[in-house]
N, C-alpha and C positions, 0 to 999 in steps of 0.2 A: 255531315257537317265538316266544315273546314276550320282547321285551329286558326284561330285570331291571328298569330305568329305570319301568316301569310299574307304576305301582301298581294294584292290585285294586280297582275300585268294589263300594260296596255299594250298589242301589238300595232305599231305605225307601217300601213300599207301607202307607199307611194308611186306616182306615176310621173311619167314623165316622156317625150320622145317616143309613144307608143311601145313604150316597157313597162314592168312593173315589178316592184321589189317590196320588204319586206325591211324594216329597220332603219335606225336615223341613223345611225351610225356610216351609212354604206354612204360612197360618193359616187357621183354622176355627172358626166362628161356630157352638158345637153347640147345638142345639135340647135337648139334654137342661136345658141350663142359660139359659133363655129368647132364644136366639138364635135365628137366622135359618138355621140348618142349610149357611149358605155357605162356598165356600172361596174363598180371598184367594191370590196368588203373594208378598204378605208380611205381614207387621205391620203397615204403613203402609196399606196400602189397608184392612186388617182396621179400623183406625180409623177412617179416613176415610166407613167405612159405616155408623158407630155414631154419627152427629152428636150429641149431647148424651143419648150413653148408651139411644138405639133404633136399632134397624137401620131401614135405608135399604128399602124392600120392593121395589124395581127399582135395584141398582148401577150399571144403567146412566144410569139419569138422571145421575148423577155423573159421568159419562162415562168408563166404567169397560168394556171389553170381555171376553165370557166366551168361552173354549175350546169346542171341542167337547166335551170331555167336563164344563164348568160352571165351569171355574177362573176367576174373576175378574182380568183383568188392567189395566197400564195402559195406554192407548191407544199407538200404537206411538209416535206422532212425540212424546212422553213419556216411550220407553220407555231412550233413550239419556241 
């Protein structure tokens, strides 16, 4: 049994550009609409890869760390 106290998650799996992530939170750069088919773990990186309105073509130069499965993040000692 699970205490009442808990609430039900829901996990939001989405697609897009022939990726696929994990959370509404993350942002996504779709190539359908002249982007970079990337995904960001927020907003803020999402921008930070569009310096004067082009994508970045390697995030990491930004110093930007990706997941295994391609999630763009911020470097750890960044990350608190």
């Amino acid at each position: 049994m699970t205490p009442r106290s808990l609430r039900r998650v829901q996990v939001l799996r989405m697609a897009c550009c022939d990726r696929e992530w994990v959370g509404a939170d993350r942002a996504h750069c779709c190539s359908r609409f002249g982007g970079c088919g990337g995904v960001f773990d927020d907003a803020e990186l999402w921008d930070t890869h569009r310096p004067r309105g082009t994508c970045v073509a390697d995030p990491g130069e930004l110093g930007m760390v990706a997941t295994r499965n391609g999630i763009w993040l911020r470097p750890l000692d960044e990350a608190s």
